[in-house]
Steps between C-alpha positions, in 0.01 A plus 500: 500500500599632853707450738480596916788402751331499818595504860269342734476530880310376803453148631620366126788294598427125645145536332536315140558843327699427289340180420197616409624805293672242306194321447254754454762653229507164323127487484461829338767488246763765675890480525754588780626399831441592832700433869554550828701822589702488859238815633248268536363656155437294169612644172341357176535611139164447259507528104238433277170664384386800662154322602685201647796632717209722657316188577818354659549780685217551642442145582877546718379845664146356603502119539873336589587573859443812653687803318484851660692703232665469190725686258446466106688585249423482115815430288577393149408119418802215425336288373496214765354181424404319827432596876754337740561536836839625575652348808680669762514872685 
């Protein structure tokens, strides 16, 4: 099990981002959250099997709106047991 807490930027605010990270993480089995940030950035946090949060990744860097940089960090899984969407900045 890992677990990446990403920042995301580009045109990924106002474009279902977070939506469809939440959905795509749901599909493949992996926990966390992800949100807006106030920078215009999103921030999102991925647990789950090595295979899968690259998947998820990936599918956020290449295929929901139009990122032009990111930041990863690999930290030490909680454990999580859903993906939400946390509101507000």
């Amino acid at each position: 099990m890992i677990r990446l807490h990403v920042f995301f930027e580009g045109n990924v605010q106002g474009v279902f981002f977070r939506a469809n990270t939440r959905d795509k993480a749901r599909e493949l089995g992996v926990n966390g959250w992800v949100k807006n940030l106030p920078d215009g950035r999103v921030e999102s946090v991925m647990e789950g099997s090595e295979d899968k949060v690259k998947q998820l990744f990936d599918y956020c860097a290449n295929n929901v709106g139009n990122v032009t940089n990111f930041d990863v960090t690999q930290e030490e899984p909680e454990g999580l047991t859903d993906f939400n969407i946390k509101r507000g900045q």
